[in-house]
N, C-alpha and C positions, 0 to 999 in steps of 0.2 A: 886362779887363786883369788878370793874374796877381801878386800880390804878389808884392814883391821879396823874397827871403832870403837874411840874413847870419849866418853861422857862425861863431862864434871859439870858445875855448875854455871858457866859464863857460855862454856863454847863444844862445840862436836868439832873434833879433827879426823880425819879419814887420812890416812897413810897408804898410796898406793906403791903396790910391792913393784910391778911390771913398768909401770908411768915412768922413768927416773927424769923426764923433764917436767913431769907434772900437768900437761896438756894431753885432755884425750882427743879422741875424733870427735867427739859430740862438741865440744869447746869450737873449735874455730869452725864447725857446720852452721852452728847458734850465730856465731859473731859474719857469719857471711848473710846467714836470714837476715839477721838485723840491719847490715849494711842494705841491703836490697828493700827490705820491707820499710821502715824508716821513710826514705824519700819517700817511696809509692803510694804512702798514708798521708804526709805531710805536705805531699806537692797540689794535693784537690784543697784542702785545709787553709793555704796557704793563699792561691787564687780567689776562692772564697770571701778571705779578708780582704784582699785587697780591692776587690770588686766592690764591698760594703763600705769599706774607708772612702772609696771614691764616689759615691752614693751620698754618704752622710757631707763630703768635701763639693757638692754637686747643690745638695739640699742648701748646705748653706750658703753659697754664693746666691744662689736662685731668691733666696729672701733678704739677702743684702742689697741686692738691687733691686726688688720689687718695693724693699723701705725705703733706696736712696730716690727711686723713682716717684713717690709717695712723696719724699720729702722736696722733693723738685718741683713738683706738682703746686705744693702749697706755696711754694716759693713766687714760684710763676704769678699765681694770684694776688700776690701782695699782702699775703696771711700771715708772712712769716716774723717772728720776735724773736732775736738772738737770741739764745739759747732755752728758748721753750718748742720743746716738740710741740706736731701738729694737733696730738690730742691733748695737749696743753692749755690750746687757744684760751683766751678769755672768751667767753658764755660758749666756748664750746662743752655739749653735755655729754660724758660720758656715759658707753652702754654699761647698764649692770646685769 
C-alpha cells in the first residue's frame, strides 16, 4: 500500500499505513553507513591536519631560534643597544 501525501504550503507529510513505528529498513541501514563512513573520511582529514599544525609549530620555532641566534651573535660583538634590534644599529643600512 502506497503512502498517502499531503501538500500544503510549508511542508509534505507522508503517513505510512504499515510503518506504525515510523522507522523503515532504509533509516537505520543510512544511519549504520554513516556511522561507518563518517570516521573513514574523517580519520585521513584529521592526520592530515595534524601533521600541517605540526609543520607550521616546527617552522616556527626553527625561525625563533635562527633570530634568538642572530640576536646572540650581535650580542657577542659588542653591537648590541638595549632595546634596538640588530637591524636597528646606528649607520647600519638597511636592504631595500
Amino acid at each position: 500500500m502506497q503512502p498517502e501525501r499531503y501538500i500544503d504550503n510549508r511542508r509534505v507529510l507522508w503517513l505510512r499505513a504499515q510503518d506504525p513505528q515510523g522507522v523503515s529498513a532504509m533509516e537505520w541501514e543510512f544511519v549504520v553507513a554513516l556511522a561507518l563512513a563518517i570516521p573513514i573520511i574523517l580519520l585521513p582529514v584529521a592526520i592530515i591536519w595534524y601533521l600541517n599544525l605540526g609543520s607550521v609549530c616546527q617552522a616556527i620555532r626553527r625561525v625563533s631560534k635562527k633570530r634568538a641566534a642572530r640576536w646572540n651573535q650581535t650580542e657577542s660583538a659588542g653591537n648590541r643597544q638595549i632595546g634596538v634590534r640588530p637591524t636597528e644599529r646606528p649607520g647600519h643600512q638597511a636592504r631595500h
